[in-house]
C-alpha positions, 0 to 999 in steps of 0.5 A: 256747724252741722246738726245730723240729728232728725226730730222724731227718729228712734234709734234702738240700742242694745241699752234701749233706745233713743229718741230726737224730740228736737234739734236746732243748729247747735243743740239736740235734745233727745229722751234715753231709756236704757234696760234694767241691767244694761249699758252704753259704751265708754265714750267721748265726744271732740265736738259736743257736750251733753247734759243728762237729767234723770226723769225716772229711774236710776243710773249710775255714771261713770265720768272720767274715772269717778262714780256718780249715782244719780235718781230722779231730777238729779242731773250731770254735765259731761263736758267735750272730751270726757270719758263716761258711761252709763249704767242702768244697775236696777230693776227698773227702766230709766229714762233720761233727757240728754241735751246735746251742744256744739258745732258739730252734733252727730252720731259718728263724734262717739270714739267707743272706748270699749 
């Protein structure tokens, strides 16, 4: 079991940023903002799931092939493997928990699909 993840880092993205508000050995929880107008990447992950709940704003996700709409305290489970990501389609900053879990929780178990 491995846990990369360091409390407190803050980690900026082209979507926005991330930042680490706490980590144990099989699970991390970090704070999503993401840009009006911006995006992650289609990702999976092989060694953890994440589940995202909406704090402010709204986001559309993309969870193997179907579209899900989600506003504040809505929450989605993306399980290891799935296929998904994440749109911020309005006008303003949304914010998101994301609760990692596995064995193996770092960022290189991201395989970018475009």
């Amino acid at each position: 079991m491995s846990n990369a993840y360091r409390k407190g880092a803050l980690v900026k993205r082209q979507w926005g940023e991330y930042k680490v508000i706490h980590t144990a050995e099989k699970f991390t929880i970090k704070t999503l903002t993401v840009l009006p107008g911006k995006c992650t990447s289609l990702q999976t992950h092989k060694y953890r799931a994440e589940h995202w709940i909406v704090v402010q704003g709204r986001i559309v996700v993309e969870l193997d092939g179907k579209t899900h709409k989600l506003a504040e305290n809505d929450y989605i489970y993306i399980k290891k493997g799935n296929k998904h990501k994440l749109f911020n389609k309005g006008k303003k900053t949304a914010i998101l928990t994301e609760t990692q879990q596995g064995n193996i929780l770092d960022e290189n178990d991201i395989k970018r699909l475009d």
